[in-house]
N, C-alpha and C positions, 0 to 999 in steps of 0.2 A: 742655431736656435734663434740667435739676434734676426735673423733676415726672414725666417717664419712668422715671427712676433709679427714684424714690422709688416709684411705680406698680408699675415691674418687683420691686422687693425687697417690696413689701406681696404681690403673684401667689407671690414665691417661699417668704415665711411661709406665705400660704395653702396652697400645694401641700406645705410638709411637714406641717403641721397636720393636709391632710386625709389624705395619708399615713401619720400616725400612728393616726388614727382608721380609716381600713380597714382597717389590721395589728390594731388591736385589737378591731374588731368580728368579722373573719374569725376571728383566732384564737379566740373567744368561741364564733362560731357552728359553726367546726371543731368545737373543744370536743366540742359536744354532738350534733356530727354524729357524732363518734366513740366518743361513751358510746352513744347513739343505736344503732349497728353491733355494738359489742360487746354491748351490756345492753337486748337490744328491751325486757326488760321494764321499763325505768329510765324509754324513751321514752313506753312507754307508759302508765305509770302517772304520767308526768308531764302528757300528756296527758287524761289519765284515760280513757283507753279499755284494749280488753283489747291483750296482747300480739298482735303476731302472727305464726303458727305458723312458727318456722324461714327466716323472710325476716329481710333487713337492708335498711334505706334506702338506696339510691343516692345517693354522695354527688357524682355527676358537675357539678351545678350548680355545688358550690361550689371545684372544679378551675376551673373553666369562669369563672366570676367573681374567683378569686382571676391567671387568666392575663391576663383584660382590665384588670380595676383594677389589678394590681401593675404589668402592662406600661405602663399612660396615666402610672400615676403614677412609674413608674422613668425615663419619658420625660420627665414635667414635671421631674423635680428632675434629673435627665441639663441640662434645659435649660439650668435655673437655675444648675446647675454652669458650664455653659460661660458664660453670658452674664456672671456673678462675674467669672471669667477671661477675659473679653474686656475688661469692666472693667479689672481691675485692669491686663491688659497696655496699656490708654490711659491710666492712670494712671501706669505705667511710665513711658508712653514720654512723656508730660509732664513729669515728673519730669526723665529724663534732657535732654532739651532743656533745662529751667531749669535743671539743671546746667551743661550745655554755655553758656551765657549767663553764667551767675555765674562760671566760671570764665575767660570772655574778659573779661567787666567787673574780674576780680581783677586779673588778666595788665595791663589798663589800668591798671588805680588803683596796681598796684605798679611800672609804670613810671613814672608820675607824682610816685609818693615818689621815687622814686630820684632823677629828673629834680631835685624842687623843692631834695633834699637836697642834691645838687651844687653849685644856685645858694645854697643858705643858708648852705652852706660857704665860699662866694667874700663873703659881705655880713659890711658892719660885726658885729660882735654887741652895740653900742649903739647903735646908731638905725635902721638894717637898712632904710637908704635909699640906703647907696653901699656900695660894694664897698671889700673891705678889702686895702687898698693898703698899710700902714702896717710895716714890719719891726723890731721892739725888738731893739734887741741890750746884752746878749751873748746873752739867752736865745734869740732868733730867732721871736718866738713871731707869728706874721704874725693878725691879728684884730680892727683898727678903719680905721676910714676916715681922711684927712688932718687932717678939722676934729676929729673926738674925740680923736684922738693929741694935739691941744692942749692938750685939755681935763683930761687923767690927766697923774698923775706915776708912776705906780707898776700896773706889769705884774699884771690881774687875775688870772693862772695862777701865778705863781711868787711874787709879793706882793715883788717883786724892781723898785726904782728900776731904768729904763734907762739904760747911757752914752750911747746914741746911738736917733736914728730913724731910718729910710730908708724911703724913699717907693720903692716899686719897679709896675713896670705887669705884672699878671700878663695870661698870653693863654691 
């Protein structure tokens, strides 16, 4: 698919390239189709022959080339336009899908915080291997497990010695 892309956008340089270059050879050889019509003698002495008498060149040829080449190549880059925008709307719509993806993987993983933060909420907050059962009063401040409540004297939040413990069973 990469080496098509890349195929298709080198056809669509080429087609405006050579697009440019028939606008600019037409209008070169209008040009002088039309100094040519007005000034036979310009033609002709460009030429180097003699004028001639009270005719003008027919410029139907270059009507006639300017309808075929402008129409091929208004059609190649007509193409090129669309096939861009077909691109780009499957790029769109890739987009949109990996969207649609990151935003249910978000929807997960911030349910998953939520979740863990509930349960980190229930654990010791020094050894965050049991649940924090432990009740300091007077402050009340509920935050380590049985065995570390042994291990302090003094309430990390309030820097407040406790009177008492209480072990309570939360559900």
């Amino acid at each position: 698919m990469i080496a098509w892309a890349n195929l298709w956008g080198t056809f669509c340089e080429i087609s405006v390239w050579l697009y440019t270059y028939v606008v600019i050879w037409l209008s070169h050889s209008m040009a002088s189709q039309v100094r040519a019509m007005f000034y036979p003698q310009w033609a002709a002495t460009a030429k180097g022959m003699d004028p001639p008498e009270g005719s003008a060149p027919s410029p139907s040829w270059i009507y006639e080339g300017v309808a075929w080449s402008g129409g091929l190549i208004l059609i190649l880059t007509l193409g090129c336009a669309l096939a861009d925008g077909w691109k780009s709307r499957q790029a769109l719509r890739r987009l949109h899908d990996s969207l649609g993806q990151a935003e249910s993987l978000c929807g997960d993983l911030s349910q998953k915080l939520v979740n863990l933060g509930e349960s980190q909420e229930k654990m010791c907050i020094l050894c965050y291997t049991s649940g924090a059962n432990v009740l300091f009063q007077p402050c009340l401040h509920l935050f380590c497990c049985d065995d570390c409540s042994n291990k302090i004297h003094i309430c990390p939040f309030c820097h407040k010695p406790p009177s008492s413990k209480t072990v309570v069973f939360l559900v």
